[in-house]
Residue frames as a rotation matrix with the C-alpha (Angstrom) as fourth column:
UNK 1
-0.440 -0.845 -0.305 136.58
-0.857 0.497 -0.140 34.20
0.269 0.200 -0.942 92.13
UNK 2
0.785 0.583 -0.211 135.16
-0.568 0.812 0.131 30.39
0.248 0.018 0.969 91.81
UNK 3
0.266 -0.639 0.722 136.88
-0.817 0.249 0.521 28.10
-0.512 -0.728 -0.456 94.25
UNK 4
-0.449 -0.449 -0.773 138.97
-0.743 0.668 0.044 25.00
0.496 0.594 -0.633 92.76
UNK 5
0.704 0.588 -0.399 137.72
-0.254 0.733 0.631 21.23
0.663 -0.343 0.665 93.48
UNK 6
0.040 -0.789 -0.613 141.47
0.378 0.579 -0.722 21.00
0.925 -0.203 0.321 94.73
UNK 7
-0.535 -0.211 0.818 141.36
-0.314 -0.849 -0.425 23.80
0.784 -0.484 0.388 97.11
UNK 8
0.625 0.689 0.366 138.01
-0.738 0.369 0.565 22.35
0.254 -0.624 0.739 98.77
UNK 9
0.418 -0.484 -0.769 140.13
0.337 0.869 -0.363 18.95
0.843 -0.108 0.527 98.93
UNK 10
-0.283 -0.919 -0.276 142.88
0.481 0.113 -0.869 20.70
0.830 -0.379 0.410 100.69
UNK 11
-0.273 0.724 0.633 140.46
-0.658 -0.621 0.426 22.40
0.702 -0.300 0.646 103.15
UNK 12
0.523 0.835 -0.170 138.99
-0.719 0.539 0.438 19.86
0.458 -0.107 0.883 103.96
UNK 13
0.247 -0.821 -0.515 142.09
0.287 0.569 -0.770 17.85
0.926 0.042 0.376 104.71
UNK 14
-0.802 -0.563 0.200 143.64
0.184 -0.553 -0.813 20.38
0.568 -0.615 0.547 107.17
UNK 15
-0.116 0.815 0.568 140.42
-0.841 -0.385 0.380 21.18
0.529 -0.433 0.730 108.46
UNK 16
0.776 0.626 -0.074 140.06
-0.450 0.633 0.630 17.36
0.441 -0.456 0.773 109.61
UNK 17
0.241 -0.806 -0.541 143.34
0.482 0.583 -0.654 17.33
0.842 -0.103 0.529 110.51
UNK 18
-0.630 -0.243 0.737 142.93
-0.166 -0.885 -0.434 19.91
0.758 -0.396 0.518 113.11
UNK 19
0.439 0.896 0.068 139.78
-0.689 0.287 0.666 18.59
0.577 -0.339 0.743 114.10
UNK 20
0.713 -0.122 -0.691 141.15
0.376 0.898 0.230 15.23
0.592 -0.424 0.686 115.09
UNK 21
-0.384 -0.919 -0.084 144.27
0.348 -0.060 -0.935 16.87
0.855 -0.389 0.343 116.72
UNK 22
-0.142 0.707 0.693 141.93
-0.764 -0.523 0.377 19.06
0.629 -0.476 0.615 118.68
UNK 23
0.788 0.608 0.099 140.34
-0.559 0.639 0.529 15.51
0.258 -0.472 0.843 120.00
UNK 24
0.292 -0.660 -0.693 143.38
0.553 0.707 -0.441 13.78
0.781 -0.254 0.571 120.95
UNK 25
-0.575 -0.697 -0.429 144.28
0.433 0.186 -0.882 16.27
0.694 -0.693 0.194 123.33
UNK 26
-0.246 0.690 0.680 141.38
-0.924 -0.380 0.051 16.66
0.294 -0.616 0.731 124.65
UNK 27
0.818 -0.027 -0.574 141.08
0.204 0.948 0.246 12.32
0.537 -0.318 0.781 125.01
UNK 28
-0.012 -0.896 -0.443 144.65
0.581 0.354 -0.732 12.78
0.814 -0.267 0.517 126.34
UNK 29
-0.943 -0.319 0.093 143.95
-0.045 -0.153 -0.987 15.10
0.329 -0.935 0.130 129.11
UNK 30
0.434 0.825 0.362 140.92
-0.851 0.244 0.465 13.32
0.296 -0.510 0.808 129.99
UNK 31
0.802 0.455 -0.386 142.45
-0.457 0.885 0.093 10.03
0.384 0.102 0.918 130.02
UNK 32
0.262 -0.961 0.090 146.35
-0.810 -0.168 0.562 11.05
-0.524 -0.221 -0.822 130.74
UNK 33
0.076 -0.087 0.993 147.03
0.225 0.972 0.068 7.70
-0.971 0.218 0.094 128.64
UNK 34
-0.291 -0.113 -0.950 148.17
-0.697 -0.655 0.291 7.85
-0.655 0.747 0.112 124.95
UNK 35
-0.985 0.170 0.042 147.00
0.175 0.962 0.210 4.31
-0.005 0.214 -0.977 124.23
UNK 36
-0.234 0.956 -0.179 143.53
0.716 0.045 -0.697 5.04
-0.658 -0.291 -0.695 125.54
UNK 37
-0.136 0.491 -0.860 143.37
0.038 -0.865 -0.500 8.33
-0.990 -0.101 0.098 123.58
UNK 38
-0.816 -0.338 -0.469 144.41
-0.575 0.395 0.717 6.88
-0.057 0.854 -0.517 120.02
UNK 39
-0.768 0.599 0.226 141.34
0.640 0.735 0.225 4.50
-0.032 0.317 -0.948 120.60
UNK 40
-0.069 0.813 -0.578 139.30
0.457 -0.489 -0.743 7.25
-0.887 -0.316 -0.337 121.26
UNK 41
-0.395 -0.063 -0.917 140.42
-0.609 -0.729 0.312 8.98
-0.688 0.682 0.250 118.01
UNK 42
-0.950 0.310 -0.016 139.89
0.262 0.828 0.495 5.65
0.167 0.467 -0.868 115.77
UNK 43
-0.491 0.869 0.061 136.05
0.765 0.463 -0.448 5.43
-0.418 -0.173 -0.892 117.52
UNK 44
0.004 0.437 -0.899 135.66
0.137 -0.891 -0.432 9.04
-0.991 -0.121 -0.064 116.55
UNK 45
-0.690 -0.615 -0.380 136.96
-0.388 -0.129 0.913 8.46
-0.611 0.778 -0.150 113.31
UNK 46
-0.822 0.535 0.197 134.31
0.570 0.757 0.321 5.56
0.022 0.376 -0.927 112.36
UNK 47
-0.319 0.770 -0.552 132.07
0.807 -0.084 -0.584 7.02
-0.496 -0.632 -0.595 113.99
UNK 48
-0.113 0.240 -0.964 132.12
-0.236 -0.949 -0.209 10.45
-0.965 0.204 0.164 112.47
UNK 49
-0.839 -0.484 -0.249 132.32
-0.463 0.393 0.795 8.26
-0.287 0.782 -0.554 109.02
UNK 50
-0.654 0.748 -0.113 129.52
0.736 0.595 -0.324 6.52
-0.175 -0.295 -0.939 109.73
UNK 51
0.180 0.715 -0.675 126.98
0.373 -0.685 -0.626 9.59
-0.910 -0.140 -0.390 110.68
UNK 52
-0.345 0.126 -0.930 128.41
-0.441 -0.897 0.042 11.78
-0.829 0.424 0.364 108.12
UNK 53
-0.979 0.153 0.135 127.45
0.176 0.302 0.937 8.99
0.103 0.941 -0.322 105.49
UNK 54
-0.422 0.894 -0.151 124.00
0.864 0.447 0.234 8.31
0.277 -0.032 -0.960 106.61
UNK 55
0.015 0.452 -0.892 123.45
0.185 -0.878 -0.441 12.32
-0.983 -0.158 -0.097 106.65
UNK 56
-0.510 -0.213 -0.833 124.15
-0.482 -0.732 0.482 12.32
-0.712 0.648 0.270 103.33
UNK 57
-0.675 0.713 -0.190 122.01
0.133 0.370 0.919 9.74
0.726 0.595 -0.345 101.80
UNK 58
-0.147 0.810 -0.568 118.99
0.670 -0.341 -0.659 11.24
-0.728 -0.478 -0.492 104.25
UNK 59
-0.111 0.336 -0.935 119.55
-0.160 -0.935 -0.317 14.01
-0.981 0.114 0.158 102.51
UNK 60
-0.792 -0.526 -0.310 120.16
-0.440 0.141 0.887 12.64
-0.423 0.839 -0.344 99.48
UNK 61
-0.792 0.600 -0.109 116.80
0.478 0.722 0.500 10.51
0.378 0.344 -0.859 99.33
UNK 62
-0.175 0.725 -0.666 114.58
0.984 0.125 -0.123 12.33
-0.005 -0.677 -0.736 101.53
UNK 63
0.190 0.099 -0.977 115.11
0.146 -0.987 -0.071 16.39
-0.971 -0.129 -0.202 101.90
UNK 64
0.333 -0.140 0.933 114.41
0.852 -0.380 -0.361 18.00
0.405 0.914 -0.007 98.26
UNK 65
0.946 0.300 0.123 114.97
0.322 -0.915 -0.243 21.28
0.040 0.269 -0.962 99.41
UNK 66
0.048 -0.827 -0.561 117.93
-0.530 -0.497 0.687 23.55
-0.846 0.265 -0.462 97.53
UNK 67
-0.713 -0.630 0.307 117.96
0.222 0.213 0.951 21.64
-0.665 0.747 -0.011 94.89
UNK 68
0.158 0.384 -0.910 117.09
-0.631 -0.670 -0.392 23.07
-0.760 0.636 0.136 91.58
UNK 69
0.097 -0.401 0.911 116.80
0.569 0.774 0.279 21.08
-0.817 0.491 0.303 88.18
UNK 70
-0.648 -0.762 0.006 118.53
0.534 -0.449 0.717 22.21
-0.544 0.467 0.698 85.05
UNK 71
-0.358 0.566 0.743 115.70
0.741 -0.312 0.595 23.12
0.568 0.763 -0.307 83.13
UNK 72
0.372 0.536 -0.757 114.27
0.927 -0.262 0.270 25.14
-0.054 -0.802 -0.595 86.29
UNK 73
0.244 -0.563 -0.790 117.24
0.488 -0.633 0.602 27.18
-0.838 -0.532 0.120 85.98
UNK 74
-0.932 -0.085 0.353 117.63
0.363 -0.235 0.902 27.89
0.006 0.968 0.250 81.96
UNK 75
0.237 0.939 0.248 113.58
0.742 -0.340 0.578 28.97
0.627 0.047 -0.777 82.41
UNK 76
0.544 0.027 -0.838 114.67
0.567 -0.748 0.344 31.37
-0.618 -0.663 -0.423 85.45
UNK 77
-0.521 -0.842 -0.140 117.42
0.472 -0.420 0.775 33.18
-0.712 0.338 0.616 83.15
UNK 78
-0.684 0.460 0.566 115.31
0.636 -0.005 0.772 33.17
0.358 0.888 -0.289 79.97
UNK 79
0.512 0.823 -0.247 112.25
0.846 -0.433 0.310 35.07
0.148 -0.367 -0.918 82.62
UNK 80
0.221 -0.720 -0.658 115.32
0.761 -0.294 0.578 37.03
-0.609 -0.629 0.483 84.15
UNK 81
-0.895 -0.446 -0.012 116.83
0.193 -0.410 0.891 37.91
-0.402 0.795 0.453 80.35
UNK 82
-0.429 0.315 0.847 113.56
0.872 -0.099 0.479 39.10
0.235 0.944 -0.233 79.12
């Protein structure tokens, strides 16, 4: 079975909604302060925005490996299927 683009979507959603809940009440009983912990989510927010771009255009410019080009892969079959 071949996951949907929506599924991953909704994943992904709930997954960072959980996350971030996770960190609020862990800012909130460090900080006992719901003002203080709400900034803490926000910095985490950017912040985790931030990194997760500039991991993807590292990888994106810099780390070839895993990726395969199309022809690469229509030659492996064709070796495969003969």
């Amino acid at each position: 079975m071949e996951e949907t683009r929506l599924r991953s979507l909704v994943k992904a959603v709930t997954y960072r909604i959980c996350v971030t809940i996770i960190a609020f009440l862990i800012a909130y009983w460090a900080t006992e302060s719901v003002e203080k912990s709400i900034q803490v989510i926000v910095m985490y927010l950017a912040g985790s925005m931030i990194i997760y771009y500039i991991h993807e255009r590292i990888y994106a410019n810099f780390i070839k490996w895993g990726l395969e080009d199309d022809n690469n892969e229509c030659n492996e079959r064709k070796t495969q299927n003969a």
